[in-house]
C-alpha positions as CSV (number, residue, x, y, z in Angstrom):
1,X,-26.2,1.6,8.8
2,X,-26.9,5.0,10.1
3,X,-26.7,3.9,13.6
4,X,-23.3,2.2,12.9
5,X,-21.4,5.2,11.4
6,X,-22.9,7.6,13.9
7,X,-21.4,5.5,16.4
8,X,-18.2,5.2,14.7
9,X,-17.7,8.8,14.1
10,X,-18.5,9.4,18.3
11,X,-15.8,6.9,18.7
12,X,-13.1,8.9,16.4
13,X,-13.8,12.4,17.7
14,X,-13.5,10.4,21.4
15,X,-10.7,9.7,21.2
16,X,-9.2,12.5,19.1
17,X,-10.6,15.0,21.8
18,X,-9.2,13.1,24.3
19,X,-5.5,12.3,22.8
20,X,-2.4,13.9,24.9
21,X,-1.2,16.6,22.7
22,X,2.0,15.5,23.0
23,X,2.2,11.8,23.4
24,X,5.7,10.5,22.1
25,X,7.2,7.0,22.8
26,X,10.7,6.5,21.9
27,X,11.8,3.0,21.0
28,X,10.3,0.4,19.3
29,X,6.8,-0.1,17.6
30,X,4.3,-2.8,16.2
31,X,1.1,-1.7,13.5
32,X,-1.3,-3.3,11.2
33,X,-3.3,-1.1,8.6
34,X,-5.9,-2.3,6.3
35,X,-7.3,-0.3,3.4
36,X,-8.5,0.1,-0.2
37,X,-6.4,0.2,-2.8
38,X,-6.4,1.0,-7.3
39,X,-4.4,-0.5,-9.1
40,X,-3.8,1.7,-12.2
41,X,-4.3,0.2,-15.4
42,X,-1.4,-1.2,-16.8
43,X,0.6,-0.6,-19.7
44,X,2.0,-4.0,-20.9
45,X,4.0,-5.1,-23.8
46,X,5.2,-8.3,-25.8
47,X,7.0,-9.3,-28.9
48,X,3.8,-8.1,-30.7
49,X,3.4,-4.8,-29.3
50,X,1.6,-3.2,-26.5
51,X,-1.6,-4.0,-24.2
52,X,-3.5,-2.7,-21.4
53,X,-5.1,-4.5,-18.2
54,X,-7.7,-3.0,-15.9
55,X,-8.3,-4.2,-12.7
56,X,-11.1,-3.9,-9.6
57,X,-10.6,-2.4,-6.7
58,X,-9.2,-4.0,-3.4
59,X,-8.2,-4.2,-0.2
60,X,-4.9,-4.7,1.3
61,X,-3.3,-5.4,4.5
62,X,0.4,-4.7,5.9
63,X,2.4,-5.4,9.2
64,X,5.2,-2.7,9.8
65,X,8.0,-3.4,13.0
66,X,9.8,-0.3,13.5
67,X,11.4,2.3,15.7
68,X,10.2,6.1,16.9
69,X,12.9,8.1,17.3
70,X,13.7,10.5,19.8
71,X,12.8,14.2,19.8
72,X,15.7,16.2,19.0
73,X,17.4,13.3,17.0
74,X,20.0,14.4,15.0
75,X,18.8,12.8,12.3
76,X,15.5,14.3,12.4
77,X,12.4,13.8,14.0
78,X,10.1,10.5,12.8
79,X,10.8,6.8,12.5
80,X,11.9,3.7,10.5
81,X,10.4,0.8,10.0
82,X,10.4,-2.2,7.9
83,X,7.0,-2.8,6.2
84,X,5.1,-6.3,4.7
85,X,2.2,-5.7,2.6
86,X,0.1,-7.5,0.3
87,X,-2.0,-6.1,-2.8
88,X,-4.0,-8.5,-4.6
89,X,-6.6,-7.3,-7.7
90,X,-8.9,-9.2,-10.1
91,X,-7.8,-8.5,-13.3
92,X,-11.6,-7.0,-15.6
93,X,-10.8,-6.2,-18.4
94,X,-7.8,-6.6,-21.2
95,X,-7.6,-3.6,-23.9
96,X,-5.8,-4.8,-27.4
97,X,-5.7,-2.7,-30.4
98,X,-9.1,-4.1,-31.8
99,X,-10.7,-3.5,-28.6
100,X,-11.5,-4.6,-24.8
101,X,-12.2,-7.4,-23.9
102,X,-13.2,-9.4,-20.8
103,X,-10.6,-11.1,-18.7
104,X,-10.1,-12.8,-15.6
105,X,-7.4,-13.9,-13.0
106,X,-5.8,-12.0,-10.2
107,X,-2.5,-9.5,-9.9
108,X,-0.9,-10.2,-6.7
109,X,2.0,-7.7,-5.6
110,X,3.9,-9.0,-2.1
111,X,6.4,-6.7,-0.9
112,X,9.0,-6.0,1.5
113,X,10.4,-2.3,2.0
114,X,12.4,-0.5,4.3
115,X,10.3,3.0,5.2
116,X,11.4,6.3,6.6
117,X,8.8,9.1,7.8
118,X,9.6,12.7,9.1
119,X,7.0,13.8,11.2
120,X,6.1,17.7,12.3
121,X,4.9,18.0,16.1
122,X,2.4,21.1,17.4
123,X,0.0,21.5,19.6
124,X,-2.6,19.8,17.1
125,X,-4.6,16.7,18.2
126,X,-3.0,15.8,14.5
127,X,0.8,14.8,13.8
128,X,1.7,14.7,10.1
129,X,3.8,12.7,8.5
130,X,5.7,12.4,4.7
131,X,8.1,9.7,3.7
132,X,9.0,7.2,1.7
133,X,10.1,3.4,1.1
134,X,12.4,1.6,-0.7
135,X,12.6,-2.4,-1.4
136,X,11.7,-5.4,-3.2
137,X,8.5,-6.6,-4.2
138,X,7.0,-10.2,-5.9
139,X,4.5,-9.8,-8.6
140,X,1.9,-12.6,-9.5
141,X,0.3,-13.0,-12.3
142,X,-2.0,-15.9,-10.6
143,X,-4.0,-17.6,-13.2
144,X,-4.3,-14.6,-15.6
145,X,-7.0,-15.4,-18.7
146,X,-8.5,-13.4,-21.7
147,X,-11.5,-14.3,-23.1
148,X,-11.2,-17.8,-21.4
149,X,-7.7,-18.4,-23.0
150,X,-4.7,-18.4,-20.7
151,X,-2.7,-15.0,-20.6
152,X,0.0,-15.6,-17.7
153,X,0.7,-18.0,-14.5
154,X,3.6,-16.8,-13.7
155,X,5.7,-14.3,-10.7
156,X,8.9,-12.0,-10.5
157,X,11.2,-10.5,-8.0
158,X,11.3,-6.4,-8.7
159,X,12.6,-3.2,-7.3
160,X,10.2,-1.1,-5.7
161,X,9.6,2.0,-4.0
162,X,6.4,4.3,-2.3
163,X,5.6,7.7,-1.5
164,X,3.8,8.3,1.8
165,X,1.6,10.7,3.7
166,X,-0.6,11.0,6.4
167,X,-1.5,12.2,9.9
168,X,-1.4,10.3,13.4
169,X,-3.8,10.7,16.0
170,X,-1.9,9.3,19.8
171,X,-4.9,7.4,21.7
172,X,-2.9,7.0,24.6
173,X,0.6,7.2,25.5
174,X,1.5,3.9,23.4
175,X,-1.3,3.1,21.2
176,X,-1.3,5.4,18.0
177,X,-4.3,5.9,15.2
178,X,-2.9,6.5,11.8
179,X,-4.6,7.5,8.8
180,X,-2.3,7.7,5.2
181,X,-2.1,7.5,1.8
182,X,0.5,5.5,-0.1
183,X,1.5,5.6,-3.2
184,X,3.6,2.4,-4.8
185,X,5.3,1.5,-7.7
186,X,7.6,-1.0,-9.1
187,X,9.9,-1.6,-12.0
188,X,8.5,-3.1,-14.9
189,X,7.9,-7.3,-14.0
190,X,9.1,-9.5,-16.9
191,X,6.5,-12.5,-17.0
192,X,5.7,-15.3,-19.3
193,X,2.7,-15.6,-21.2
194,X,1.6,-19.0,-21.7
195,X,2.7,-19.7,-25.1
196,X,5.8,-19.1,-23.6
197,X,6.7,-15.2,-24.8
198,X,7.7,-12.7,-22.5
199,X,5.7,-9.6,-21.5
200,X,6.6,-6.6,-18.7
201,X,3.8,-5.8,-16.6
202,X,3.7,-2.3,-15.3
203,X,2.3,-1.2,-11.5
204,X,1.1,1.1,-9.5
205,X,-1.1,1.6,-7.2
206,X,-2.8,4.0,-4.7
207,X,-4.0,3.0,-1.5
208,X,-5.9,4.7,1.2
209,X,-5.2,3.2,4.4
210,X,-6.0,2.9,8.7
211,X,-4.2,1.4,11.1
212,X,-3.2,1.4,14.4
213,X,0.4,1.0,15.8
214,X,1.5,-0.2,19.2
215,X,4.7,0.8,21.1
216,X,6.5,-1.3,23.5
């Protein structure tokens, strides 16, 4: 294990040291980025009051297509993109007013939003970045259960919108590293419980993430 992030770290500071300072491709762009992600617990309420969920910790995954814009731009510095990522946590716990107690199931959030990320430039090795997203996103309540009784099966289409930052290492001229933070969140999800009831499911979650983005 020692050996392996030893290695790893060489392999970072490699290519950090070795990154033109000022590497910039204009034009379009392809990444992936993995990470772990919290989902915060939720506050949730029905017709006979309120309730909290807690969930485990996950990873999650996204696919952004986008464009780097030119230096001088008028519109700034930065880039656009359009972003697809997918959260999914196992529901541990459900809180009620008599107590927790133990739950099951799985919170999936799929979304789809349009991002926009200004960028500073200096003679750093490191390009930050802050920005933020708008769009839609599909909460799941897949299979949801408390105390082996069923809570929720059920999805909705929200509004949603997340708060980015980061920095950006260039590896070469069209291959980027990028390490960021997002926060998301989305308007509250109106589900149905399984006698049929509504409820609205809060979320938000923060997600530390890597990835790597090509430009073509």
């Amino acid at each position: 294990m020692k050996k392996n992030c030893q290695f790893f770290l060489c392999c970072f500071f490699f290519f950090a040291l070795s990154s033109p300072l000022w590497a910039q491709n204009p034009g379009p762009y392809l990444g992936v980025f993995v990470g772990g992600q919290f989902l915060a617990p939720s506050d949730n309420s029905d017709n006979l009051g309120t309730f909290n969920l807690e969930y485990r910790p996950a990873p999650s995954g996204s696919i952004v297509l986008g464009w780097e814009l030119e230096p001088g731009s008028d519109i700034g510095e930065g880039r656009v993109e359009l972003e697809y990522t997918r959260r999914s946590n196992r529901l541990d716990q459900a809180e009620f007013g008599d107590g927790k107690v133990a739950a099951d199931g799985d919170v999936i959030a799929d979304s789809l939003l349009v991002n926009a990320f200004g960028v500073y430039r200096s003679k750093s090795v490191w390009t930050p970045y802050l920005g933020a997203g708008l769009g839609i996103a599909r909460i799941t309540s897949a299979d949801l259960n408390v105390t082996g009784q069923p809570l929720s099966d059920d999805d909705a289409l929200v509004f949603a919108y997340q708060f980015g930052v980061g920095a950006d290492i260039a590896i070469t001229d069209s291959l980027t590293l990028d390490l960021g933070y997002r926060l998301f969140r989305t308007a509250k999800a109106k589900l149905e419980e399984a006698n049929g009831e509504e409820f609205r499911m809060e979320y938000l979650s923060h997600s530390a993430l890597i990835g790597l983005r090509l430009s073509f």
